[in-house]
C-alpha positions in Angstrom: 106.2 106.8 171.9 110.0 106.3 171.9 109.6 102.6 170.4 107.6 104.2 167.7 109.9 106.4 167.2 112.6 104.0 166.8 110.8 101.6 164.8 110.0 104.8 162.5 113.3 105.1 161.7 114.5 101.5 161.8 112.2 101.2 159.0 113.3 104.3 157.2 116.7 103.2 156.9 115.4 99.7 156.1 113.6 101.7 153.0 116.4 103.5 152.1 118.8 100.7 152.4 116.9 98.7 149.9 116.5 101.6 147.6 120.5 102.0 147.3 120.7 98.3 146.9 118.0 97.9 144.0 119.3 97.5 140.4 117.6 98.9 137.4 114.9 97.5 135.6 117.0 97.2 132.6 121.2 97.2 133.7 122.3 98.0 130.2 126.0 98.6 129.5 126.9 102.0 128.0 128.0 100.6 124.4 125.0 99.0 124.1 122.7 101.6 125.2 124.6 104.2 122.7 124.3 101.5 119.8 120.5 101.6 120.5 120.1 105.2 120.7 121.9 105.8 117.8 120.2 103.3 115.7 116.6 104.7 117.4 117.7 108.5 116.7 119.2 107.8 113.1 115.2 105.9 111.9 113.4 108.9 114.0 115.3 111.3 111.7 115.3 109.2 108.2 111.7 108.5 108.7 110.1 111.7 110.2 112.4 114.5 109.6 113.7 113.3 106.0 112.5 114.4 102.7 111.8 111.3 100.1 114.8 113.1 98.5 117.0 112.5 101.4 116.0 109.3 102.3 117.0 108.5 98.6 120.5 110.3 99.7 120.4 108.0 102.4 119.9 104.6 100.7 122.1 105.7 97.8 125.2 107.2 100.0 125.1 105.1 103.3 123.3 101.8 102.6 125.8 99.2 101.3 125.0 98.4 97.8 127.2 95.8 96.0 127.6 97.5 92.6 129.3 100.3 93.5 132.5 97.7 94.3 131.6 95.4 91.0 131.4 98.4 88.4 127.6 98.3 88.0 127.3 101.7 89.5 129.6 104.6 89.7 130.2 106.0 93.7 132.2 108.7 95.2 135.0 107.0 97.0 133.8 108.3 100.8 130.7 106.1 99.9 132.6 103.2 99.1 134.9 103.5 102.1 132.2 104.3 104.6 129.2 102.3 103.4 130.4 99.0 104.9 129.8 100.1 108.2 127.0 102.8 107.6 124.2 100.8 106.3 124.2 98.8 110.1 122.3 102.2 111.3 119.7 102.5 109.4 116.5 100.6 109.5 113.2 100.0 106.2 110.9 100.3 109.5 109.5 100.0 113.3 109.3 96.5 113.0 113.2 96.1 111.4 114.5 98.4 113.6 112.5 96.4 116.8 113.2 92.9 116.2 117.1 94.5 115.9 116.9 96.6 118.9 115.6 93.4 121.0 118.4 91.6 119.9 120.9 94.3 120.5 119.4 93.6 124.0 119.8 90.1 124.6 123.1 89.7 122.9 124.8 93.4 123.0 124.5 93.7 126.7 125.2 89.8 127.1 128.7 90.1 125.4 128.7 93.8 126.5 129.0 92.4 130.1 131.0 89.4 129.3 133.9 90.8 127.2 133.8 94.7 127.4 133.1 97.3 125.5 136.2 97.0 123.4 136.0 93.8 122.3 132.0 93.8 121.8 132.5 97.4 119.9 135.2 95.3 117.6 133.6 92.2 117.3 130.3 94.3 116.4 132.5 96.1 113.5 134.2 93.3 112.6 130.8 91.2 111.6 129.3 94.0 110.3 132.4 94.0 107.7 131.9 90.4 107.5 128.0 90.8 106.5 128.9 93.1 103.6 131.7 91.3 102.1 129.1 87.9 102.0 126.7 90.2 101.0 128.7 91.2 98.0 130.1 87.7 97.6 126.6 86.5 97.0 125.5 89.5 95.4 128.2 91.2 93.6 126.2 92.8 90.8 122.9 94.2 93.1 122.3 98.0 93.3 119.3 97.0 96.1 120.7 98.7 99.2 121.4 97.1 102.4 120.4 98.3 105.7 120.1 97.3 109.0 122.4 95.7 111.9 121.4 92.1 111.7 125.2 91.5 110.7 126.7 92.7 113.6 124.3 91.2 115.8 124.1 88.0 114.2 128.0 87.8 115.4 127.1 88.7 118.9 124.8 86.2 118.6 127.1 83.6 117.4 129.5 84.7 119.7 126.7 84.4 122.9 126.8 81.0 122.6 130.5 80.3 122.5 130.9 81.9 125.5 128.2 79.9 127.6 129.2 77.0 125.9 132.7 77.8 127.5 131.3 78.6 130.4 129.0 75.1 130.5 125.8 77.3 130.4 124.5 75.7 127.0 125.0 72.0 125.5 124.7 70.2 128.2 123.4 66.6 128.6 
């Protein structure tokens, strides 16, 4: 009775042991997991709790649309200003706003983890900027809206595999 009683709690704090020990299914740094939850709560709104008239607001005030900056179109200048950065959030559908959110996975948290939040948050701007100046370099006339973060995550991408090149994890022969 007293060696089941020990063995009892032997493996009790065996259990509990490997409960502290166990890391999450998914070990997402914070940045990462507030860019996704913003992106997932901004295309809840704009596509369930919208109107077609503010979803038009939307795509004409916060999408980045290359006119405004080349004349075609006339813009207040909060649009123009705020635009370059705002169009990253929102998503045309599920899908988009998936294949984005998978790769906000893979490379967010990647970088997240391998330069910080600062430097991810700032590289994330930075090639979101990046996206909408080429955009408009290719494009300068358009008054199609742009939306979604491929941008920014195409430059977390990009800058995935110079780190585990560095790092001898890729390129090898």
């Amino acid at each position: 009775e007293k060696e089941a009683a020990q063995e009892a709690a032997y493996m009790s704090a065996y259990k509990a042991q490997k409960a502290a020990n166990a890391e999450p299914f998914l070990n997402l740094p914070a940045t990462t997991k507030y860019f996704l939850a913003v992106i997932f709560v901004a295309h809840l709104a704009f596509s369930y709790a919208f109107s077609p008239v503010q979803q038009a607001w939307v795509y004409s005030h916060l999408a980045f649309i290359p006119g405004y900056y080349s004349g075609q179109m006339p813009a207040p200048l909060w649009t123009m200003i705020f635009s370059p950065l705002t169009y990253s959030i929102f998503h045309g559908d599920w899908f988009h706003l998936g294949v984005n959110g998978l790769m906000m996975l893979a490379f967010g948290a990647g970088a997240e983890k391998m330069l910080g939040w600062k430097k991810v948050s700032i590289l994330f701007v930075a090639c979101t900027l990046a996206a909408a100046l080429a955009h408009f370099a290719l494009n300068p006339l358009s008054t199609a809206p742009m939306i979604g973060a491929s941008g920014g995550l195409s430059g977390l991408f990009g800058a995935m595999l110079i780190l585990l090149k560095e790092r001898g994890m890729v390129g090898r022969n």
